[in-house]
Rosetta silent file (secondary structure, phi, psi, omega in degrees, C-alpha in Angstrom):
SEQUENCE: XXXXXXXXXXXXXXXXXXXXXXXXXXXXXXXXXXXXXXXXXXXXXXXXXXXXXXXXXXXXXXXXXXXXXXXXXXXXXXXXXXXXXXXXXXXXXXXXXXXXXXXXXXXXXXX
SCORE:     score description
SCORE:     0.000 S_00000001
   1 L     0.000  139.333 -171.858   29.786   43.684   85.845 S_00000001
   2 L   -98.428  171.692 -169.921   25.776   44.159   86.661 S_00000001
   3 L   -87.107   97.384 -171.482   24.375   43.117   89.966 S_00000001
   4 H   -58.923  -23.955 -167.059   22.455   40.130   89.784 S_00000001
   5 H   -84.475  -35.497  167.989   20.334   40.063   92.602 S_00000001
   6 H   -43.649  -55.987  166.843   19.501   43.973   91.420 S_00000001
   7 H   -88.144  -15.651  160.085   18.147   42.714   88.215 S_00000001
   8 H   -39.300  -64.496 -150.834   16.707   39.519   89.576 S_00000001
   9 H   -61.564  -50.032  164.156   14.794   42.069   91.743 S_00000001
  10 H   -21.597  -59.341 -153.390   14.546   44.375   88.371 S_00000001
  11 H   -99.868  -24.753  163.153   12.758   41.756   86.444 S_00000001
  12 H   -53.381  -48.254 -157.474   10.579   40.605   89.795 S_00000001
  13 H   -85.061  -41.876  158.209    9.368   44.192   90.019 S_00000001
  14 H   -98.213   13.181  160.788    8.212   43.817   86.089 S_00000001
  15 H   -86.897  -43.483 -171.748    6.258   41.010   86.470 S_00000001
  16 H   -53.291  -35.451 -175.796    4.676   42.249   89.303 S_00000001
  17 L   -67.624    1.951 -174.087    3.621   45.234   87.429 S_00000001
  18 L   -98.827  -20.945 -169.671    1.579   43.308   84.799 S_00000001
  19 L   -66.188  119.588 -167.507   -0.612   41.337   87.324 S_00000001
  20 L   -78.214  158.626 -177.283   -4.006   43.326   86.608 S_00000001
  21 L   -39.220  163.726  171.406   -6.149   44.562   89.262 S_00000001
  22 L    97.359  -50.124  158.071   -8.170   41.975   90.704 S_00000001
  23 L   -91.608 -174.758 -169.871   -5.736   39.237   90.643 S_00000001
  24 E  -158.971  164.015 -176.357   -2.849   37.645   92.675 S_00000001
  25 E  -152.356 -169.148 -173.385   -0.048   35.618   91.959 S_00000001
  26 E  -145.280  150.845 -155.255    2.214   33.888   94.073 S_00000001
  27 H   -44.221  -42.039  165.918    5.946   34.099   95.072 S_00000001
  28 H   -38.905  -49.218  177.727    6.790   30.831   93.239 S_00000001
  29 H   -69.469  -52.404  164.070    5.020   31.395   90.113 S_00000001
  30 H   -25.133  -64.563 -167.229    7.511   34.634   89.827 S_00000001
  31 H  -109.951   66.439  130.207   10.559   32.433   90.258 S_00000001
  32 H  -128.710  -17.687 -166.451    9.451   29.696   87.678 S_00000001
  33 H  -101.261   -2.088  155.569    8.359   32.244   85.007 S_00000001
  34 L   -98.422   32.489 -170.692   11.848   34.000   85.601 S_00000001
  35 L    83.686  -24.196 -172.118   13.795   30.472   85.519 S_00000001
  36 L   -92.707   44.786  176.209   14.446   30.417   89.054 S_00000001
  37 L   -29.733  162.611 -176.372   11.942   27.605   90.207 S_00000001
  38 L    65.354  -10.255 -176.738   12.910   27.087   93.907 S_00000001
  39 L  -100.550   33.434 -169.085   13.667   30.976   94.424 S_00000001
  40 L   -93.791   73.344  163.009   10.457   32.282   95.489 S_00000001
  41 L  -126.304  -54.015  178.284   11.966   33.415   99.163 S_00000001
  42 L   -56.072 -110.461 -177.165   14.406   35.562   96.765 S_00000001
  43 L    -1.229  -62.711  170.985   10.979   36.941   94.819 S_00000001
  44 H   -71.916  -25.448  145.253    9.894   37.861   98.439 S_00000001
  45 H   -40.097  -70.615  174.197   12.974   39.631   99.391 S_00000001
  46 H   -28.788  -49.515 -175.557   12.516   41.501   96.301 S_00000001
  47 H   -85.803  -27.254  168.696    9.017   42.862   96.906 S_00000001
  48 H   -35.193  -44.528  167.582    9.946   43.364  100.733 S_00000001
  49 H   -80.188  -11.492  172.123   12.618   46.136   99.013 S_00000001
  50 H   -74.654   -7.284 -178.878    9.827   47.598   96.737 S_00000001
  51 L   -30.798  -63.812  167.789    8.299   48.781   99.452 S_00000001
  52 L   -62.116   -4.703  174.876    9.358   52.203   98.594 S_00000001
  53 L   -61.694  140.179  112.755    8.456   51.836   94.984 S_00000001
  54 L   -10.982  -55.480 -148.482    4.854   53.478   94.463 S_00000001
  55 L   -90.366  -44.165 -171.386    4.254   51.413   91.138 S_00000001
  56 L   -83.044  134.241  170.735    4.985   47.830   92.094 S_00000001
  57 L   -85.836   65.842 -168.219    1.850   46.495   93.447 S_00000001
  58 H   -63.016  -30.638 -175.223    3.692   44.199   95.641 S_00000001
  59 H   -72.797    2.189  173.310    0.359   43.249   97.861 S_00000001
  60 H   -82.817  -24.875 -158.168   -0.878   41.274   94.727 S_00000001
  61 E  -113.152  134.234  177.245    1.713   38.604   95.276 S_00000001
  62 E  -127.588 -152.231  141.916    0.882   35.876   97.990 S_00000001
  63 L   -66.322 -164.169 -172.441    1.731   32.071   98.917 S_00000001
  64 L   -87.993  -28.570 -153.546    0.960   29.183   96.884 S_00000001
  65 L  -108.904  -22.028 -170.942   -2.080   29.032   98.874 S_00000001
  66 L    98.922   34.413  177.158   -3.523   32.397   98.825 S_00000001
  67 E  -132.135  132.184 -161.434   -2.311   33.588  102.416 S_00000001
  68 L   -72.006   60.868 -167.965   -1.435   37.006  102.865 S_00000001
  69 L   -74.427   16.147 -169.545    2.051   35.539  104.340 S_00000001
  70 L  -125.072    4.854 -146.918    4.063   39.296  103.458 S_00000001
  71 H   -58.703  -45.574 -173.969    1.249   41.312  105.534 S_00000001
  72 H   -52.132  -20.187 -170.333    3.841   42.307  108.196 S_00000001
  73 H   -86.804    1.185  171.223    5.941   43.754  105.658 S_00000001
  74 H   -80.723  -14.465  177.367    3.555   46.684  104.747 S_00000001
  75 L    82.934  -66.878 -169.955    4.043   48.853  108.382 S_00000001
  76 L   -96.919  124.366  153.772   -0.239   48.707  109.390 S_00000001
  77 L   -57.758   -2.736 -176.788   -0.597   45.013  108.969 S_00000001
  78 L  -103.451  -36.112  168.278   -4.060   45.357  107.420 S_00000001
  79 H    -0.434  -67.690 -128.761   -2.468   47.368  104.034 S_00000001
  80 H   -88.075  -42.182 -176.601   -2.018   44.333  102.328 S_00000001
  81 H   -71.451  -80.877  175.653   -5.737   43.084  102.792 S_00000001
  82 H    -3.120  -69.093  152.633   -7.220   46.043  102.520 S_00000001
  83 H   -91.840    2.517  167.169   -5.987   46.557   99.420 S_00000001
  84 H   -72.843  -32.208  178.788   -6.669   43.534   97.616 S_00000001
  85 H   -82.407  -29.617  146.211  -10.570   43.757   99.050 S_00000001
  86 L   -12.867  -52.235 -170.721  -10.591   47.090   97.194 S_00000001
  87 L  -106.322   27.647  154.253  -10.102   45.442   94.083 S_00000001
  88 L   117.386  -19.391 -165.941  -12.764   43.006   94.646 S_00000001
  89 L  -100.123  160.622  172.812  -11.459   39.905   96.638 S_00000001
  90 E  -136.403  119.662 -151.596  -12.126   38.707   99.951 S_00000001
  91 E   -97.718  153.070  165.661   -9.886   37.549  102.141 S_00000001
  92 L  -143.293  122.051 -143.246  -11.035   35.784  105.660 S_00000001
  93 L    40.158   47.573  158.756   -8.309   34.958  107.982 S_00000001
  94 L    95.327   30.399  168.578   -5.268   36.188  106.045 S_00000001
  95 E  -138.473  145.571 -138.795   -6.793   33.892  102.625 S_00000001
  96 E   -99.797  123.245  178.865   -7.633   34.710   99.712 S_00000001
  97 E  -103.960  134.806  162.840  -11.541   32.941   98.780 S_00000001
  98 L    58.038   80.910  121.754  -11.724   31.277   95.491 S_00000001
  99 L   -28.798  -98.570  162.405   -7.789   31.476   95.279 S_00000001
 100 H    -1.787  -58.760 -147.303   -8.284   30.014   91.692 S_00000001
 101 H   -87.074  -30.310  174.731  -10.407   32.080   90.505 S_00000001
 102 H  -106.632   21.621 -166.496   -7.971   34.979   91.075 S_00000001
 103 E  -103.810  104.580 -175.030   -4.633   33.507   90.396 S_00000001
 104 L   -75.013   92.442  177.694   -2.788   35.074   87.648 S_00000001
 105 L   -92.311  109.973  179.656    0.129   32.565   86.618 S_00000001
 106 H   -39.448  -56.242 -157.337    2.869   34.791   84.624 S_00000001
 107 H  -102.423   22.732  129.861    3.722   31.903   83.049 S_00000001
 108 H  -109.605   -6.958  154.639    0.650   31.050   81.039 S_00000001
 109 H   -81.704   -2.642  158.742   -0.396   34.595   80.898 S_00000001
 110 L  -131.235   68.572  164.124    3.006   36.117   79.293 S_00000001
 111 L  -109.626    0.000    0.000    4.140   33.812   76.693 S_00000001
């Protein structure tokens, strides 16, 4: 029998990997474009265990609002910022400016 919350987390980890530099998406949007509206606290468990992946770009995924609400989960609390103004964005007090403009919804960009 497979492990659901392992491939929940499976299929979380290959969404994440699609969101292109630059953008952000947010825990919610995850768990509506993998059926589970209402699970994005589950979506954030997930990238909280990716930590050790290398690949998943976990610091792309935010709140509904564009607030770096996972920062603590990164070890240096600035990681998470850091590396999103790398790829261009600018955050001022843990949010994301022009939040719109950068929000990558899975579920109109991968139908």
């Amino acid at each position: 029998m497979k492990d659901k919350k392992t491939n929940f987390f499976q299929d979380v980890y290959a969404v994440v990997k699609l969101i292109p530099e630059g953008r952000v998406t947010s825990y919610g949007a995850i768990a509506a474009y993998l059926g589970a509206k209402g699970s994005a606290r589950m979506v954030g468990w997930a990238l909280i265990a990716a930590h050790p992946l290398t690949d998943v770009p976990a610091y792309r995924v935010v709140n509904r609002n564009g607030l770096l609400t996972g920062k603590q989960h990164f070890g240096d609390p600035n990681t998470m910022q850091h590396a999103l103004e790398n790829e261009g964005l600018t955050i001022i007090n843990d949010q994301i400016q022009d939040f719109q403009k950068h929000f990558w919804d899975p579920g109109k960009e991968l139908i």
